[in-house]
C-alpha positions in Angstrom: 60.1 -113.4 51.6 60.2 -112.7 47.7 57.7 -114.5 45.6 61.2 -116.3 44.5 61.9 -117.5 47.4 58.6 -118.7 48.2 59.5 -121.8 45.4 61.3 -123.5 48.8 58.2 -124.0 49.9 56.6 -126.0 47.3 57.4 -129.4 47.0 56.9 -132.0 44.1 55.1 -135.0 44.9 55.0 -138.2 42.8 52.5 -140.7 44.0 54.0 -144.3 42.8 55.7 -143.2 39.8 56.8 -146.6 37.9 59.4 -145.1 35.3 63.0 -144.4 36.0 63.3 -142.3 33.3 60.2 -139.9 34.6 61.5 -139.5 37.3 64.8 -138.2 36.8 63.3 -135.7 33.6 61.0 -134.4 36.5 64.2 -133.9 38.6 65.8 -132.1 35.9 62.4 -130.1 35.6 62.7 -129.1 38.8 66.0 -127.6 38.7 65.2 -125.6 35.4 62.4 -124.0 37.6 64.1 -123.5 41.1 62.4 -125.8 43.1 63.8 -128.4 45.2 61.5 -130.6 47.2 61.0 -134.0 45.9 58.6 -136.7 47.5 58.4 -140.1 46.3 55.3 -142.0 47.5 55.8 -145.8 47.7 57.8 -145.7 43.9 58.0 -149.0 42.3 61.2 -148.5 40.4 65.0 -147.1 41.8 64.7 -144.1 42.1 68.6 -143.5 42.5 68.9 -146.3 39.2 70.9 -145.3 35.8 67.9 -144.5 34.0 67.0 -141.9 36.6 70.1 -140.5 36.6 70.3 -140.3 33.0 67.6 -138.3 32.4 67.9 -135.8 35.7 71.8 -135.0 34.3 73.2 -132.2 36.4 70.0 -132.7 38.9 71.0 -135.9 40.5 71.6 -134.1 43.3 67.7 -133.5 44.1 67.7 -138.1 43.6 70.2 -138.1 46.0 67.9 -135.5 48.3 64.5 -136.9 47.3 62.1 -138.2 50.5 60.8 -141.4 50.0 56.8 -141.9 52.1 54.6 -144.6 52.4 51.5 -142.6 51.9 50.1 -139.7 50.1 49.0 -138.3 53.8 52.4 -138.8 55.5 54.0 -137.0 52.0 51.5 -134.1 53.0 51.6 -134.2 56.6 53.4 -130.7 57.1 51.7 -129.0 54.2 48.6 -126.3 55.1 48.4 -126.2 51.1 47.9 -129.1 48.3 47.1 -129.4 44.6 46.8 -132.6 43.2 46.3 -133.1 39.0 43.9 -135.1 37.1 42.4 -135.9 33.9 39.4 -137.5 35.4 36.0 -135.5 36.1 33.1 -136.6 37.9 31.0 -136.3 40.8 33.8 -135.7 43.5 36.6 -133.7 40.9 35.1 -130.5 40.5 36.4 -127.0 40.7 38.8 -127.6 38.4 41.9 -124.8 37.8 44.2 -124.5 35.2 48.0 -124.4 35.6 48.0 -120.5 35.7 45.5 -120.1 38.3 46.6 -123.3 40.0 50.1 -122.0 40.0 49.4 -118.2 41.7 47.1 -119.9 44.5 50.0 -122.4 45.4 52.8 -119.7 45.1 50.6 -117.5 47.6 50.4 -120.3 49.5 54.0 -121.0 49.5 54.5 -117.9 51.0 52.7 -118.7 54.5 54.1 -122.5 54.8 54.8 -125.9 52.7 52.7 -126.2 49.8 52.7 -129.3 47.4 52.0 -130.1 43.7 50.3 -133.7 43.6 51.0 -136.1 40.6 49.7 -139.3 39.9 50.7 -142.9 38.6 51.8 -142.8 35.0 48.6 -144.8 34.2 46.0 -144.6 36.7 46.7 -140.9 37.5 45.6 -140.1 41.4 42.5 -142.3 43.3 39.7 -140.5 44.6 40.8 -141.1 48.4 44.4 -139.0 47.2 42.9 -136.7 46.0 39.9 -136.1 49.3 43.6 -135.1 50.8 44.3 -132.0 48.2 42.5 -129.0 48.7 42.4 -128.2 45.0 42.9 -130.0 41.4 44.4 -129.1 38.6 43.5 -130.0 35.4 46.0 -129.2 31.8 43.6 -128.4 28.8 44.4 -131.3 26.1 42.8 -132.4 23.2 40.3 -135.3 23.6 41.2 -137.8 21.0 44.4 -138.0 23.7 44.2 -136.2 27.0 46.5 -137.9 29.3 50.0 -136.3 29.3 53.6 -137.7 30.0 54.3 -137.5 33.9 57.1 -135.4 33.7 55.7 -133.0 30.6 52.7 -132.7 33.2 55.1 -131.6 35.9 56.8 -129.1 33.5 53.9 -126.9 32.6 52.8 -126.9 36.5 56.3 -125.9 37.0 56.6 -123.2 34.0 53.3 -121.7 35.4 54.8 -121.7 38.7 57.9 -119.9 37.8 55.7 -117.7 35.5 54.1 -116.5 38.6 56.8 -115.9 40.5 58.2 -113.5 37.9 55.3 -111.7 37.6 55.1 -111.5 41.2 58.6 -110.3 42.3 58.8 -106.7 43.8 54.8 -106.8 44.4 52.9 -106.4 47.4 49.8 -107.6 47.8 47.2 -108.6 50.9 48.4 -111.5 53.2 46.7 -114.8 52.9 45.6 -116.4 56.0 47.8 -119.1 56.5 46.0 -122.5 56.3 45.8 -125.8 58.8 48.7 -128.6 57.7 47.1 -131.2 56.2 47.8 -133.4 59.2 45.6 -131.0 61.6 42.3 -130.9 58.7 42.5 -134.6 58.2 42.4 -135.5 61.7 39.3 -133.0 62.4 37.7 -134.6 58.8 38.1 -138.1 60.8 36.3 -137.0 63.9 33.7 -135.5 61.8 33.3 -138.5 59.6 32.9 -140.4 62.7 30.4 -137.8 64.9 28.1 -137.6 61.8 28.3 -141.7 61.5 27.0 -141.6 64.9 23.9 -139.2 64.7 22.6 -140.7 62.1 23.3 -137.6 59.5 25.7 -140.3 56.8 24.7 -143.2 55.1 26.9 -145.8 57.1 27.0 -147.4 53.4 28.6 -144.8 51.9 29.5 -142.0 54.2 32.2 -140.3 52.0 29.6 -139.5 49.4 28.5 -136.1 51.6 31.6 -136.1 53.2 33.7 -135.2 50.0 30.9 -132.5 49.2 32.5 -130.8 53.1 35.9 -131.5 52.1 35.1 -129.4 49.1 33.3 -126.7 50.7 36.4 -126.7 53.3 38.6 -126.4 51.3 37.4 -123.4 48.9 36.8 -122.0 52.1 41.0 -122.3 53.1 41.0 -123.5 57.4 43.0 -122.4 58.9 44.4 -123.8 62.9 42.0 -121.5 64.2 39.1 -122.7 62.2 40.4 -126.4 62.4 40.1 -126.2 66.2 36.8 -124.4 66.2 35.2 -127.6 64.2 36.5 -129.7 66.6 34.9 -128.4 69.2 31.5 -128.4 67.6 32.1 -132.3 66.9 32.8 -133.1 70.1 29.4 -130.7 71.3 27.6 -133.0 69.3 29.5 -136.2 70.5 27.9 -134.9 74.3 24.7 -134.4 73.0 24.5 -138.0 71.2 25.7 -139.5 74.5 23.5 -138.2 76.4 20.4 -138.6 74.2 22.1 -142.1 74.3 21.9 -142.2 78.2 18.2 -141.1 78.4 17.0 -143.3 75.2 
């Protein structure tokens, strides 16, 4: 597969966009970068409304072919890869790329399996517990005295950098990336772990995430793959034995 071709891979995600309008100029920036894969997670306008179609022009057709989730999770379900932006920094948003390096990771990743590029609401940007489900974040250098950008501006220079790369990358080899757990696989082991380290005692039962976003962290620099997934697992459920049997004898 070319690094071209890899853009079918990548899917756009908007996470309860509220504007018409965005949406359809994010359509239309799709199409002016070759990528096809629209999500909509639980949008609170019509999508497939005249302002919408307005803006997207000749690509109403990716409207009309947008999937429509619930959740950020289900949205990522079937995707080993995720990248979700943000203008917010603090104790749990670190690791921070820019588009450029944010854009060759998810092309690379593209080219094993379904990758995503997150976006958040138009003014609340992504929640903390969205973005625990993106492996990496993406920030886009602004100036302070206004930082937050226009959804659909936000999606182009993602989009540019992603096409960039894909240029740059045509007709060159390089070393195969492992390819990495579906989100559904990581966050069903992240449960089990949540819930085996609740029960030895090792999290705060008052706030177990606090740690737990520190592993999700490390995890996901670290890039699980099945394999990996399936081998933490299995050291959860070890420890679930031991804890029932210290249980027994206690």
């Amino acid at each position: 597969m070319t690094p071209s071709a890899h853009l079918a891979n990548i899917a756009v995600v908007l996470v309860e966009p509220q504007g018409g309008l965005n949406i359809g100029s994010v359509c239309r920036v799709m199409a002016n970068f070759g990528l096809s894969d629209l999500r909509l997670v639980n949008p609170q306008t019509d999508h497939l409304g005249d302002e919408a179609r307005r803006m997207a022009v000749k690509a109403s057709g990716l409207l009309e072919s947008a999937r429509i989730y619930p959740t950020l999770a289900a949205a990522l379900a079937d995707c080993a890869f995720s990248i979700g932006t943000t203008r917010r920094f603090g104790k749990y948003r670190e690791d921070f790329l820019h588009p450029d390096a944010a854009a060759r990771e998810t092309l690379a990743a593209a080219g094993q399996g379904q990758a995503a590029l997150v976006f958040g609401r138009e003014d609340r940007g992504l929640h903390t517990e969205e973005l625990d489900l993106c492996r990496r974040f993406v920030t886009i250098p602004t100036e302070e005295s206004l930082p937050s950008m226009n959804l659909a501006q936000a999606v182009a220079v993602c989009l540019y950098e992603v096409a960039l790369a894909a240029g740059e990358a045509a007709g060159k080899g390089g070393k195969r990336r492992r390819k990495t757990a579906p989100t559904a696989s990581t966050e069903a082991m992240y449960g089990h772990m949540r819930q085996t380290l609740l029960d030895v005692g090792y999290l705060d039962p008052q706030n177990p995430d606090h740690v737990l976003r520190t592993f999700r962290r490390i995890f996901a620099r670290a890039g699980l793959n099945e394999r990996d997934v399936q081998v933490l697992q299995g050291l959860w459920s070890r420890l679930d034995w031991v804890e029932g049997e210290r249980r027994k004898k206690g």
